[in-house]
ZASEKE-666439 format. One line per 3 residues: for each residue x, y, z of N, C-alpha, C. Coordinates in Angstrom, 2 decimals, padded with zeros to 5 digits. Last residue first. Layout:
X,Y,Z,X,Y,Z,X,Y,Z; ...;
***
This chain:
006.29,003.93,-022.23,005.42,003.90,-023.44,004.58,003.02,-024.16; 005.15,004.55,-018.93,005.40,003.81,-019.57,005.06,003.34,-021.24; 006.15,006.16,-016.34,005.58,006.42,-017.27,005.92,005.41,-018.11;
005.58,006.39,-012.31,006.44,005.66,-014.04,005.79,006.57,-015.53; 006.09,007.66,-008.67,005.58,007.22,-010.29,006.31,006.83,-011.81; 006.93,005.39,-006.15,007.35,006.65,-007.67,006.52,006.30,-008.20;
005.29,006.83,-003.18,006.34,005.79,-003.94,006.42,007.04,-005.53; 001.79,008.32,-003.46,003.28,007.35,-002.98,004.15,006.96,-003.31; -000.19,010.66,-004.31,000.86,009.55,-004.51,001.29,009.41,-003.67;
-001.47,013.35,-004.34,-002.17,012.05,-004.19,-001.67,011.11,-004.22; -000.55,015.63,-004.59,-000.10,014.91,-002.91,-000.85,013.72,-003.23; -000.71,016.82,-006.65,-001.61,017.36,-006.28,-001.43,016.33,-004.63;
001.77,016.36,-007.95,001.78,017.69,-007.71,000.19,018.03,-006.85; 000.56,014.08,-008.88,002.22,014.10,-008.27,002.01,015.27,-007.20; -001.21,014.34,-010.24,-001.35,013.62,-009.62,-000.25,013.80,-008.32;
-000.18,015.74,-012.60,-001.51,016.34,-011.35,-001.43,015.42,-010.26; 001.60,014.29,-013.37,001.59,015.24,-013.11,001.01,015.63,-012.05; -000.09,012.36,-014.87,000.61,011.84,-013.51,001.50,013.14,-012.68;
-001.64,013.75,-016.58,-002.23,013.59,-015.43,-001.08,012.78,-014.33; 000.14,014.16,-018.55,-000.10,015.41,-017.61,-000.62,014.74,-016.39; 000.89,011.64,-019.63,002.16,012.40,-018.59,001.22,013.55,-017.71;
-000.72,009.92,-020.89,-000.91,010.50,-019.98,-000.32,011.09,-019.28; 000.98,008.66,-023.20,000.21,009.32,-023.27,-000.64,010.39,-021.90; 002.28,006.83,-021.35,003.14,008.06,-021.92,002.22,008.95,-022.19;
000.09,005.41,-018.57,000.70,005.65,-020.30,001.28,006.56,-020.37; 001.22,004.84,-015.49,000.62,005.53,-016.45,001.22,005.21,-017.80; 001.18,003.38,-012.69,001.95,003.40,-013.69,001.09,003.92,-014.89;
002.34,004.58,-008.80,001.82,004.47,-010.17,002.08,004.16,-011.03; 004.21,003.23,-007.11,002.93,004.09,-006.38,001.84,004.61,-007.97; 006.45,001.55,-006.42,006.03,001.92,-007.64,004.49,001.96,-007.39;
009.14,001.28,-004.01,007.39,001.58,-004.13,006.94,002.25,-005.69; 011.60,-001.00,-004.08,011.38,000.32,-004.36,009.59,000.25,-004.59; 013.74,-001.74,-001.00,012.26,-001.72,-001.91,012.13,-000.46,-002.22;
016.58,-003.17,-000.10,016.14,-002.08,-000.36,015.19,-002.14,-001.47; 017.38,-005.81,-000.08,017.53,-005.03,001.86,016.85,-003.60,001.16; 017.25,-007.63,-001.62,015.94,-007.63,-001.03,016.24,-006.52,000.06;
019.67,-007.65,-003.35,019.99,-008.67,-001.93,018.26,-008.97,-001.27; 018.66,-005.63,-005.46,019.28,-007.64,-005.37,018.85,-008.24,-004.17; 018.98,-003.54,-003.69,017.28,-004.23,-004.79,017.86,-005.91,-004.83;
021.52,-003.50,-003.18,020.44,-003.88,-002.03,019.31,-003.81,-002.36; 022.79,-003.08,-005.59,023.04,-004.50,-004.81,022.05,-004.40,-004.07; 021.62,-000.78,-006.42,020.94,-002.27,-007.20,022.03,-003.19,-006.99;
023.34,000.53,-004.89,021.59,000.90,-004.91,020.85,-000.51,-005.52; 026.09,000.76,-005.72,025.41,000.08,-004.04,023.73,000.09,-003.69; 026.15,001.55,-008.34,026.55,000.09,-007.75,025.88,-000.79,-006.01;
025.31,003.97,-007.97,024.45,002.83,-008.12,024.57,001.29,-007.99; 027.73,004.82,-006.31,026.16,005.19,-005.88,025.42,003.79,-006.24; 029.90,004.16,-007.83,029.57,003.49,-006.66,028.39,003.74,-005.90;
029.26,005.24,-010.64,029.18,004.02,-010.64,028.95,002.95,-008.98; 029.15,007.90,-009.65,028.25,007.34,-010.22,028.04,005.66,-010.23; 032.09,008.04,-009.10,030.99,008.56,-007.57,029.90,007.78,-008.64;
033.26,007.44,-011.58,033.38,006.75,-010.48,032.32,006.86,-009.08; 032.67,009.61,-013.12,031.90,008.43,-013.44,031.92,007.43,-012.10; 031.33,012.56,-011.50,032.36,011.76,-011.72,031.95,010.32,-011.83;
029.55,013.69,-010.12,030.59,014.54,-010.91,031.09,014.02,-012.21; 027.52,013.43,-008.15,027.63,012.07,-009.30,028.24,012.63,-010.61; 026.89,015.45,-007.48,027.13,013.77,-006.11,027.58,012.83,-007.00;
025.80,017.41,-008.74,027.22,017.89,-007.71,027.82,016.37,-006.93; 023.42,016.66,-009.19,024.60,016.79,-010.38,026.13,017.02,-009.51; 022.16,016.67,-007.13,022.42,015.26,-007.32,023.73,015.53,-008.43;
022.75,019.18,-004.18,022.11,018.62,-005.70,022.63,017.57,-006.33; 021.94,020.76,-001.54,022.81,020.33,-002.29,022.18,019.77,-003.77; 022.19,023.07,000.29,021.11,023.13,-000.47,021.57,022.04,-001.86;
022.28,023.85,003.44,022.98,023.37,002.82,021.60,022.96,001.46; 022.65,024.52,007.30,021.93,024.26,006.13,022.58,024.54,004.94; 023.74,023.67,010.29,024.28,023.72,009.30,023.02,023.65,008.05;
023.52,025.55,013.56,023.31,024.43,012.98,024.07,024.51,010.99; 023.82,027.14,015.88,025.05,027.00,015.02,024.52,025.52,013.86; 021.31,027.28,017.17,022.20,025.87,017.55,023.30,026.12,016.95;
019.87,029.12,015.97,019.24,027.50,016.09,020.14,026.90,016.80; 021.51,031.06,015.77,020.35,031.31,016.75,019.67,030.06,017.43; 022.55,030.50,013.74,023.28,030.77,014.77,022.40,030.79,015.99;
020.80,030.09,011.81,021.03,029.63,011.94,022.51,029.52,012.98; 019.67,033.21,011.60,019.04,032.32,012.35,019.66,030.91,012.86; 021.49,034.68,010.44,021.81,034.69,012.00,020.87,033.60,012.58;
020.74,034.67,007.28,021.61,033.40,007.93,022.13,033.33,009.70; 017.78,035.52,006.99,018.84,035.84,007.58,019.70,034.98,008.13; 016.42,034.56,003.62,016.35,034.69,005.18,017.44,035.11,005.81;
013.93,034.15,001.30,015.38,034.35,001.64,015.23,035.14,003.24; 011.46,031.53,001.11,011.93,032.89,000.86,013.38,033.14,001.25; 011.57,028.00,-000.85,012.01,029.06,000.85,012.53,029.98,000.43;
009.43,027.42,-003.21,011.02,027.25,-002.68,010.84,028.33,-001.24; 006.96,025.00,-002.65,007.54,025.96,-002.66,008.85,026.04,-001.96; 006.43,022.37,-001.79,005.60,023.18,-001.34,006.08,024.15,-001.90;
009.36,020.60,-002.79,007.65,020.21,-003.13,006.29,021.56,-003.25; 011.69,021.44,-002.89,010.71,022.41,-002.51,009.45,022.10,-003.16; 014.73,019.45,-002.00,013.72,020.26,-003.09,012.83,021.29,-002.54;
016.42,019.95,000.19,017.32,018.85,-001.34,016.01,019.04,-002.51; 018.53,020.74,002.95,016.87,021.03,002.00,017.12,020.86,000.60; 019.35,019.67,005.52,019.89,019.56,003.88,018.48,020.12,003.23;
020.09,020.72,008.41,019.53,021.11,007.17,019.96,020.56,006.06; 022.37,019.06,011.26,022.64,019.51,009.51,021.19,019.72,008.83; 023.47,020.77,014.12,022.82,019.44,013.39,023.28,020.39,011.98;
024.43,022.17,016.27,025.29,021.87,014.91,024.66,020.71,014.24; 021.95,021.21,018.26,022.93,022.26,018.48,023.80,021.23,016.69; 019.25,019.28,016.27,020.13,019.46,017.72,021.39,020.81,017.22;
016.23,020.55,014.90,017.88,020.64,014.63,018.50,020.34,016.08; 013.87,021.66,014.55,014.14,020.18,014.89,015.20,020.01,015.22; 013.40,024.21,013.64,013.53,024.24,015.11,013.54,022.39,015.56;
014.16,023.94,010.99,015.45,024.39,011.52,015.15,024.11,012.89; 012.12,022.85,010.17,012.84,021.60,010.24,014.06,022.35,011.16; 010.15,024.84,010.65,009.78,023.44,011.74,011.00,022.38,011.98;
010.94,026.05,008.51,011.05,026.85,009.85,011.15,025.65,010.99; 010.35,024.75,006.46,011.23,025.26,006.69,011.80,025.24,008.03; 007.48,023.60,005.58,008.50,023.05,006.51,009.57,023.62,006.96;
007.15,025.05,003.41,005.77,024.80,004.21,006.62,023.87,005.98; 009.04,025.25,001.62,008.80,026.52,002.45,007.53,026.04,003.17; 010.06,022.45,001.80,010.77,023.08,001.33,009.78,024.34,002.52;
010.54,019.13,001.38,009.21,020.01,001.04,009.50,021.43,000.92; 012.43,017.62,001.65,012.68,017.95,000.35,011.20,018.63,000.20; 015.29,017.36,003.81,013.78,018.23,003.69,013.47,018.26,002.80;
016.15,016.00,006.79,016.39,015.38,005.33,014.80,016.32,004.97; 017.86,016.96,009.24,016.52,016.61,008.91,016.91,016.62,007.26; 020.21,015.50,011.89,019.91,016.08,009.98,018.08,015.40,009.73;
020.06,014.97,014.50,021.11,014.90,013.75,021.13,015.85,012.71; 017.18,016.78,016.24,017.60,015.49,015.36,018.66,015.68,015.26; 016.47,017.26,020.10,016.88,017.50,018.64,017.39,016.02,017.99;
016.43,017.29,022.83,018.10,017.67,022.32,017.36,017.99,020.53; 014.11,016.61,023.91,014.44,018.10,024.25,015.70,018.46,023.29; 013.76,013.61,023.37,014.19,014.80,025.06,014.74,015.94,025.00;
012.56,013.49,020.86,014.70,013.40,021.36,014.44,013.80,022.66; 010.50,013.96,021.44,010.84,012.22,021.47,011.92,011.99,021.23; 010.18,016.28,021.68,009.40,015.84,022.79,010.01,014.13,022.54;
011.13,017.50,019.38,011.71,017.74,020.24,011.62,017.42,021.30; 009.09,016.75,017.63,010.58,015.94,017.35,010.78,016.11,018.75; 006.84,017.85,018.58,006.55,016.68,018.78,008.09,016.13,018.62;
007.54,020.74,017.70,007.75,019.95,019.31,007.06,018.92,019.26; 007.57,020.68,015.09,008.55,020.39,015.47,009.08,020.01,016.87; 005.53,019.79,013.54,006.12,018.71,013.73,007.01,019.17,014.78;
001.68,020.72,014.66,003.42,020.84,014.41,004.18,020.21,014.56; -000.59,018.57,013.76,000.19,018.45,014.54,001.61,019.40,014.48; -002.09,017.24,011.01,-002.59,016.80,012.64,-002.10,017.91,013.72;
-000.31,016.99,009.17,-001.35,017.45,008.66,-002.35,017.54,010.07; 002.10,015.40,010.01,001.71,016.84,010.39,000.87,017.51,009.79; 001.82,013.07,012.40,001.32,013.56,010.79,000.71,014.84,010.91;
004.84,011.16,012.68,004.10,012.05,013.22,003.33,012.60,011.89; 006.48,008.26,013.28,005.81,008.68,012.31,005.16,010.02,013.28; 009.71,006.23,014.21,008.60,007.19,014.77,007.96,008.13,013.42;
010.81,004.65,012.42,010.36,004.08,013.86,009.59,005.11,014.72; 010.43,003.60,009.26,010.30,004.87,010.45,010.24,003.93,011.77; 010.49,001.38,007.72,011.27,001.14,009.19,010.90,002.42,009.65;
008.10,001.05,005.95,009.43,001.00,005.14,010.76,000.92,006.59; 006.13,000.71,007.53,006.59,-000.15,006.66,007.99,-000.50,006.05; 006.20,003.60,008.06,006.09,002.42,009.07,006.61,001.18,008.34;
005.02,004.59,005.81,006.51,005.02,006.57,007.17,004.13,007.31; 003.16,003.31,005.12,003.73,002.72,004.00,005.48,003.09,005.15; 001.09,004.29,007.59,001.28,002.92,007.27,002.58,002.49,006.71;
001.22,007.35,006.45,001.90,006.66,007.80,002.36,004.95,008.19; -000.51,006.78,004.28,001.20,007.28,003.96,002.04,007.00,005.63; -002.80,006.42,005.78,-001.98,005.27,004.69,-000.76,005.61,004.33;
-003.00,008.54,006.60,-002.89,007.64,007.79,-002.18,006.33,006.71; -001.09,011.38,005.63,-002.40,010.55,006.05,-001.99,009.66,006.83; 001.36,013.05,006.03,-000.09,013.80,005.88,-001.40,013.00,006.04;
004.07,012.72,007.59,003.75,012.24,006.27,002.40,013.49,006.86; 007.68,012.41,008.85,006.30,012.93,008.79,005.48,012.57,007.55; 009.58,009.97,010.64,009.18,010.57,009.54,007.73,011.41,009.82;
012.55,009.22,011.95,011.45,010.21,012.23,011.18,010.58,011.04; 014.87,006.37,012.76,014.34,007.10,011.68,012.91,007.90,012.59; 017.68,006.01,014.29,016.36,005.76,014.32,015.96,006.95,013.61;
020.28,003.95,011.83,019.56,005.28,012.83,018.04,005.42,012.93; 022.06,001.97,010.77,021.85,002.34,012.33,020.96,003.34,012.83; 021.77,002.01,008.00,023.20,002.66,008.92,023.07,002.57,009.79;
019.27,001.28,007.75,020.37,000.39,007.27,021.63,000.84,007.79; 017.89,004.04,008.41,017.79,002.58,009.24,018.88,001.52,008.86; 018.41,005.00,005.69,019.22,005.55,006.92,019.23,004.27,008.21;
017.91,003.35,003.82,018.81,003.74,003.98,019.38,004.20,005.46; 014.64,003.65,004.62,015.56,002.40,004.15,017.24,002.45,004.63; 014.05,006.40,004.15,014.07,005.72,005.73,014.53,004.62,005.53;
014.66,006.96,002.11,015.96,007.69,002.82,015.46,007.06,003.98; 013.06,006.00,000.36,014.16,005.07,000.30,015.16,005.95,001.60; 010.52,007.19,001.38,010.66,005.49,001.42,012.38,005.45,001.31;
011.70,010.04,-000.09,011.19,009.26,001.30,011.19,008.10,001.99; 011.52,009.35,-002.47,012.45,009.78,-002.05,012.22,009.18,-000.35; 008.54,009.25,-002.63,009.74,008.27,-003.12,010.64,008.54,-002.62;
007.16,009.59,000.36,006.78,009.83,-001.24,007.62,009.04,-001.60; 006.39,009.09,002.85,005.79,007.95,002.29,006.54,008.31,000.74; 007.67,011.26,004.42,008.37,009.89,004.60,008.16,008.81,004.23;
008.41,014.14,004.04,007.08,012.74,002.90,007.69,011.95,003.15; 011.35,014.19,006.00,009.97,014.81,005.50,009.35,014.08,004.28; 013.10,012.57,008.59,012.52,012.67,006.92,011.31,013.52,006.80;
014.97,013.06,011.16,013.86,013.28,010.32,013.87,013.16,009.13; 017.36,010.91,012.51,016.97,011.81,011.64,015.82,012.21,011.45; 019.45,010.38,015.54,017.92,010.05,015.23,018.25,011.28,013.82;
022.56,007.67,015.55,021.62,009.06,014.96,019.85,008.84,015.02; 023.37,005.31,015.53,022.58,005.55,016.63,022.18,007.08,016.80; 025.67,004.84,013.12,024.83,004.50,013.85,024.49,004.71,015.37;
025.22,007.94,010.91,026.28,007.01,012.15,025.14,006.33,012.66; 025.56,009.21,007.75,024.30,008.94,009.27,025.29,007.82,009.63; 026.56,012.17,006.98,026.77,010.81,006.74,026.16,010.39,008.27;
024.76,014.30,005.38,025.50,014.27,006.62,025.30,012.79,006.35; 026.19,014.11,002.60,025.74,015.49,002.61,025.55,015.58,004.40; 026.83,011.26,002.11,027.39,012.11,001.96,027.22,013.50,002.43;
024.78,009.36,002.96,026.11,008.66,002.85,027.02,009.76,002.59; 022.20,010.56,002.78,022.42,009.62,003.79,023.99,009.23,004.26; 022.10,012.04,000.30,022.06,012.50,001.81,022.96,011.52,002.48;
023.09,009.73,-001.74,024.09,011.10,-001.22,023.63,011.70,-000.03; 020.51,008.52,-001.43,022.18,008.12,-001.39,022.86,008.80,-000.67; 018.67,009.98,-002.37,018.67,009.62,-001.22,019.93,008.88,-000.57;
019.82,010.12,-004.90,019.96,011.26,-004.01,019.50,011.15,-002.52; 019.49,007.52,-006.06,021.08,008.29,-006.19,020.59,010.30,-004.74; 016.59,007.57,-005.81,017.56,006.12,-004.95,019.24,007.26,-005.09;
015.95,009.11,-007.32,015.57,009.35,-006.02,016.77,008.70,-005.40; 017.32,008.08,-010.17,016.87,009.79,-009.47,016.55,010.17,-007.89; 016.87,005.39,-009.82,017.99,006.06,-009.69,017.97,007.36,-009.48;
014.61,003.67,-009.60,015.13,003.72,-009.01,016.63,005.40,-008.90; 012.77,003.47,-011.76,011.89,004.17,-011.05,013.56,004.31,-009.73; 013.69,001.94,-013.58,013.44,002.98,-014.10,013.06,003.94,-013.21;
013.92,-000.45,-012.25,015.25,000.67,-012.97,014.78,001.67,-013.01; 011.29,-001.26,-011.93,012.42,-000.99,-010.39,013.57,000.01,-010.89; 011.10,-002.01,-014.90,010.10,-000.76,-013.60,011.09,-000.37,-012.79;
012.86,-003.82,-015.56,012.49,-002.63,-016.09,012.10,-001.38,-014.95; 014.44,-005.62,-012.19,013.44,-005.45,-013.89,013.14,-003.75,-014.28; 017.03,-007.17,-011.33,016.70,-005.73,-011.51,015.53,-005.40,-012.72;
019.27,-009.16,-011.56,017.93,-009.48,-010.50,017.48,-007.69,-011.10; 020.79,-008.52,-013.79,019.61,-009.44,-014.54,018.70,-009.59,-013.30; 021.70,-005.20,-013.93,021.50,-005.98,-013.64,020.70,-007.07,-014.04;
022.24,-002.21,-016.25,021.24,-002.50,-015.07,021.50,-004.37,-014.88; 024.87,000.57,-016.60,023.82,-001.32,-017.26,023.61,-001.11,-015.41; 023.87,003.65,-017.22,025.03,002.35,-016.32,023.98,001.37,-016.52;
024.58,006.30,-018.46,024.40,005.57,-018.46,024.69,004.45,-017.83; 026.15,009.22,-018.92,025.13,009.05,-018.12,024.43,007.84,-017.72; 027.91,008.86,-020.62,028.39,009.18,-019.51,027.15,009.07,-018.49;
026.33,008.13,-023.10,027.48,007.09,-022.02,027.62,007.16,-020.84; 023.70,010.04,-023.58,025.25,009.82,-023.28,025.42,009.27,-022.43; 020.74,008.72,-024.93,021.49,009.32,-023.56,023.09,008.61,-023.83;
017.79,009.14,-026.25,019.51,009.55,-026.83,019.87,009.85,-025.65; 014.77,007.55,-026.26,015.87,008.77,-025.52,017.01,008.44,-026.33; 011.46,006.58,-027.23,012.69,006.23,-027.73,013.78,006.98,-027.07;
009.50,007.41,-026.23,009.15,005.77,-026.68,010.78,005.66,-026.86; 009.48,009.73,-023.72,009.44,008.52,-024.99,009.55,007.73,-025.16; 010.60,011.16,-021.51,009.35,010.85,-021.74,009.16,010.57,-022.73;
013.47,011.59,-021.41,013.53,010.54,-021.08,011.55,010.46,-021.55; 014.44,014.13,-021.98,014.31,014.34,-023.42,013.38,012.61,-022.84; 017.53,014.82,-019.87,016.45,015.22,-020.48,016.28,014.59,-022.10;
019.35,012.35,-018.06,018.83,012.57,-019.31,018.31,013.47,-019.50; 019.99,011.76,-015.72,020.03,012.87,-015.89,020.45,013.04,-016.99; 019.66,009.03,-015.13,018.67,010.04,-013.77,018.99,011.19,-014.34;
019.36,005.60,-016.36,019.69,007.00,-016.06,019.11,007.45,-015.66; 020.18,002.23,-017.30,019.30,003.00,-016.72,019.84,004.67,-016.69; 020.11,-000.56,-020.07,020.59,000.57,-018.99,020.05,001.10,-018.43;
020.58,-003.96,-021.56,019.52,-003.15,-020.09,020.35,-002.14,-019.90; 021.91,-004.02,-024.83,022.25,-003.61,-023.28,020.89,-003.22,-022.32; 021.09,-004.00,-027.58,020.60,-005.16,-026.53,021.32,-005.01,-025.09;
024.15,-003.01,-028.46,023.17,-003.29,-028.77,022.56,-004.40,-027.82; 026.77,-002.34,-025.94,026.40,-002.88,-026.86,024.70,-002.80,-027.40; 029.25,-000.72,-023.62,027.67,-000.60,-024.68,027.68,-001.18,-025.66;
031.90,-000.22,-024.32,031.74,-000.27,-022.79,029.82,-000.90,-022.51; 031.83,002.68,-026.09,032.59,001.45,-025.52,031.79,001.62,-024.20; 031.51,004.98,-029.08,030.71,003.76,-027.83,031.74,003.18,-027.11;
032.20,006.21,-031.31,033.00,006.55,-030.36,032.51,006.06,-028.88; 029.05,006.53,-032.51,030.11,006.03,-032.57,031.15,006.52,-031.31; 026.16,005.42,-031.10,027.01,006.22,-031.64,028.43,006.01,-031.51;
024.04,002.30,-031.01,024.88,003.01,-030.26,025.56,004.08,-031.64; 020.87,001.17,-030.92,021.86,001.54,-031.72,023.08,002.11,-030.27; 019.27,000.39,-028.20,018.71,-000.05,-030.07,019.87,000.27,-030.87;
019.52,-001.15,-025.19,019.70,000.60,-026.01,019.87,-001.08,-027.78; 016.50,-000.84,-023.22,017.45,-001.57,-023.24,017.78,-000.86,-024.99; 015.58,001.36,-020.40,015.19,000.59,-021.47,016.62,-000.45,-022.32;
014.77,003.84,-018.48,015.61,002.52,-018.15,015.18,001.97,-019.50; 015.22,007.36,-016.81,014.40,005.91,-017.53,015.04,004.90,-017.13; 014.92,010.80,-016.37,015.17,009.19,-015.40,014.49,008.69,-016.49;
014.01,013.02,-016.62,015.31,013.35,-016.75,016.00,011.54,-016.43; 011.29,015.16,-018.94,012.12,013.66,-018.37,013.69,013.67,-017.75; 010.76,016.89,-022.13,010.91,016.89,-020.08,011.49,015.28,-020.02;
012.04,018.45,-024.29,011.55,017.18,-024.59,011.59,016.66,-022.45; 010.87,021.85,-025.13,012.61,020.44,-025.02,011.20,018.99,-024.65; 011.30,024.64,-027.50,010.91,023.31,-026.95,011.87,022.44,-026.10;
013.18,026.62,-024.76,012.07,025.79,-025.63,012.20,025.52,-027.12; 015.50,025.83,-022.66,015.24,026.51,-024.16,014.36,025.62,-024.32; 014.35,025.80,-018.95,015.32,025.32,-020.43,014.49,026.23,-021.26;
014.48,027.23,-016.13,014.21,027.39,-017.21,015.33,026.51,-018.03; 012.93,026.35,-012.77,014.11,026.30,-013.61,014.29,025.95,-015.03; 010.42,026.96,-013.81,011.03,027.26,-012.68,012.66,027.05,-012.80;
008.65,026.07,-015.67,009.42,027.04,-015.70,010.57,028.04,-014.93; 007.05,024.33,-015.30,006.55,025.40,-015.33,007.69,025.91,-015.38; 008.50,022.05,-016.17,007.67,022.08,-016.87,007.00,023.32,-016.45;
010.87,021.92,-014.48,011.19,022.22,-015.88,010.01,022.73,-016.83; 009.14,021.38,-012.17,010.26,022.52,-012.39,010.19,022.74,-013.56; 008.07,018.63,-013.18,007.35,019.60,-012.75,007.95,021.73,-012.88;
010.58,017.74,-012.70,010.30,017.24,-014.21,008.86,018.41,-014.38; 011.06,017.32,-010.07,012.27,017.88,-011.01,011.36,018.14,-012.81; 009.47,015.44,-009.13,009.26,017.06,-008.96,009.79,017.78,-009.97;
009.36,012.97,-011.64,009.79,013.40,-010.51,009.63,014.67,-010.02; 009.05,009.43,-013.31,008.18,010.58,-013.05,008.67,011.42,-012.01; 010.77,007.46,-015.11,010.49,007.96,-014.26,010.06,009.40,-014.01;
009.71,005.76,-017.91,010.50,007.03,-017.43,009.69,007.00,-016.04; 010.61,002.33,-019.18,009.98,003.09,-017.92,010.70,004.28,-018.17; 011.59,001.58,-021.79,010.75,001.03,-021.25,009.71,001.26,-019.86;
013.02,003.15,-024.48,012.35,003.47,-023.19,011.20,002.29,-022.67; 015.32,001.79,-026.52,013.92,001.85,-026.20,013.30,002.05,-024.87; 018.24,004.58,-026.87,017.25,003.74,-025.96,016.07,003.04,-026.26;
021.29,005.07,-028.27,019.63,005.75,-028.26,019.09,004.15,-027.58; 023.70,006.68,-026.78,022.98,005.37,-027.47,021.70,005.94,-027.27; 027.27,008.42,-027.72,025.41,008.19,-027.11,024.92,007.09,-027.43;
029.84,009.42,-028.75,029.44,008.99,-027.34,028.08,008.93,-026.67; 028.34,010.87,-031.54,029.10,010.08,-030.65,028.89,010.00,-029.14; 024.55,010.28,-031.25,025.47,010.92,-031.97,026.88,010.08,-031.39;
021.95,008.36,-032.41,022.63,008.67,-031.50,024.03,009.12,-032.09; 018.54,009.61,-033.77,020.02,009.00,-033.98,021.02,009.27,-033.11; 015.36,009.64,-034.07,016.33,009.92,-033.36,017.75,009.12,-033.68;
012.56,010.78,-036.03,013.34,009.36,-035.41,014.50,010.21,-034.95; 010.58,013.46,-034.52,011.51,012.81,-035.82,011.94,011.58,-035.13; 007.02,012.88,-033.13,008.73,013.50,-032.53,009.30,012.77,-033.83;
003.91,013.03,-031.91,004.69,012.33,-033.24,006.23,013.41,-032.89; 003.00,013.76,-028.70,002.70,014.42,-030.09,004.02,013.07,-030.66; 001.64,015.37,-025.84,001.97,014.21,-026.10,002.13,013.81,-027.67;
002.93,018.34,-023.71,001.82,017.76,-025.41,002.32,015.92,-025.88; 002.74,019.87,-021.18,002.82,018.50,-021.57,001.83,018.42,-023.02; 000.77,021.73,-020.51,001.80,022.42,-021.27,002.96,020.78,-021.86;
-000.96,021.11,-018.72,-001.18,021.12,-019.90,-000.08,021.50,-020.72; 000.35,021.38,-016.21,000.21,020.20,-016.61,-000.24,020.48,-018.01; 001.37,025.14,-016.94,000.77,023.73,-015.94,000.53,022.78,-016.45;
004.12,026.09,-018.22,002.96,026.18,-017.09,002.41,024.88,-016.86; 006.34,027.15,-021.37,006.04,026.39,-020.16,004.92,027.13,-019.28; 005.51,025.41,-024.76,005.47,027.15,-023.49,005.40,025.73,-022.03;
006.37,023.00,-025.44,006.40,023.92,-026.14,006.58,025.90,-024.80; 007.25,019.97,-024.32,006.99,020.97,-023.78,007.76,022.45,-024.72; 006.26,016.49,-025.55,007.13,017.81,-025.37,006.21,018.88,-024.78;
006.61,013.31,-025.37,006.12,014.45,-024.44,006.80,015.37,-024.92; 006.74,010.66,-028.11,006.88,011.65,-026.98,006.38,012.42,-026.30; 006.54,008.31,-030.66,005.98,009.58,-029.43,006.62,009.79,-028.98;
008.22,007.93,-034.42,008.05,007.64,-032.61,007.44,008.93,-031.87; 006.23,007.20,-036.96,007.09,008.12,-036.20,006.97,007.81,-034.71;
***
């Protein structure tokens, strides 16, 4: 019988059971997968305490990449022995997934397993900031917040690739390194430091463009006082916790600035927005203009601890899971 991860009650890393699952059959419009990488993500944390609730049992994961074993009928477009990848599967922590078509896009021959697997959940939403939610011009300054985690790495890639000088924060001195690495051109570590008059001391006083926030209530406040007059808030998770509810006068108060709480299902509606996201994500893995940091790789068997791991700040880059 094939493994998996399921999640019976939801709470904390233990609530990950690593257990024997029925064989799987792909229905119409699906293919069933051999999972070769799931990607590991906050999102997968949510589901698993309960924060944003599914029907129990379910099967966590929402990102892989493997190359598909059967297809269901009513297929096109998919063959047996296809490389694919996806970001909004549930069910992706196995040896084996059932993901609809619609969710699916062949992966490339410069593009290996890992890089797929670890690319599209972050890489598709660091996308959409950058290129949609405020589209970065060249000679914007932005902030990033975990400017080392995954998401992170690729939105200072990205945004530097448009022209803009990048501001990241991180918490150590090796996550400052990797920021640096990736192009921050200014790092501050706000485990040291409030971030927000240090931003406001290296715009001269004006402020960022768009702070890119995916920590959430431990940053809040710091990212609205980063903001130039009508800058843009995107707050896109809540690593730290979600942000209490507030009085939208603040953001009249800030500048008239703009906050905005967007989401990857809302960026990638449509097969077409999907296909040109990733289309443009694994040309610049091709070309070499965009690295992806594979910061761990764990057994399937071990989902909780990459968990803890995730959730406890000890990472970089993405984590994998690999059956």
């Amino acid at each position: 019988m094939p493994k998996a991860v399921v999640v019976r009650a939801t709470g904390g890393p233990g609530a990950l059971e690593f257990t024997d699952v029925e064989a799987k059959s792909p229905g119409s419009g699906e293919l069933l997968v051999d999972v070769a990488a799931a990607g590991v993500n906050f999102i997968d944390c949510y589901h698993r305490e309960g924060r944003y609730p599914l029907a129990l049992p379910f099967g966590p994961g929402l990102e892989g990449a493997g190359r598909v074993s059967a297809v269901g009928p009513d297929v096109t477009g998919f063959a047996v022995g296809d490389r694919v990848a996806w970001a909004q599967s549930l069910g992706s922590y196995a040896e084996q997934a059932v993901v609809p078509v619609k969710d699916a896009v062949p992966v490339p021959d410069g593009v290996d397993d890992d890089t797929a697997g670890a690319l599209l959940l972050q890489g598709l939403t660091a996308h959409y900031l950058v290129a949609s939610t405020y589209p970065v011009q060249k000679g914007d300054t932005v902030l990033v917040h975990a400017a080392a985690g995954g998401v992170g790495l690729l939105l200072v890639q990205l945004a530097k690739a448009r022209g803009a000088r990048v501001i990241g924060t991180v918490s150590t001195e090796a996550k400052e390194a990797l920021a640096r690495e990736a192009g921050a051109d200014e790092v501050i570590r706000y485990d040291q430091v409030d971030f927000a008059p240090v931003v406001r001391e290296l715009t001269g006083g004006v402020g960022v463009a768009a702070v890119y926030d995916g920590v959430g209530r431990t940053t809040f406040d710091g990212s609205l006082a980063s903001l130039r007059p009508r800058g843009m808030l995107a707050l896109f998770g809540a690593s730290s916790g979600a942000v209490p509810p507030f009085d939208p006068l603040r953001l009249n108060q800030a500048g008239s600035v703009f906050l905005t709480r967007p989401s990857l299902g809302a960026h990638v509606a449509t097969r077409e927005e999907l296909e040109w996201r990733t289309g443009e994500l694994f040309e610049a893995v091709v070309d070499g203009a965009l690295t992806v940091r594979i910061g761990g790789r764990y057994p399937l068997a071990e989902a909780r601890r990459a968990h803890e791991d995730l959730e406890g700040r000890r990472t970089t880059g993405k984590l994998l899971l690999v059956p």
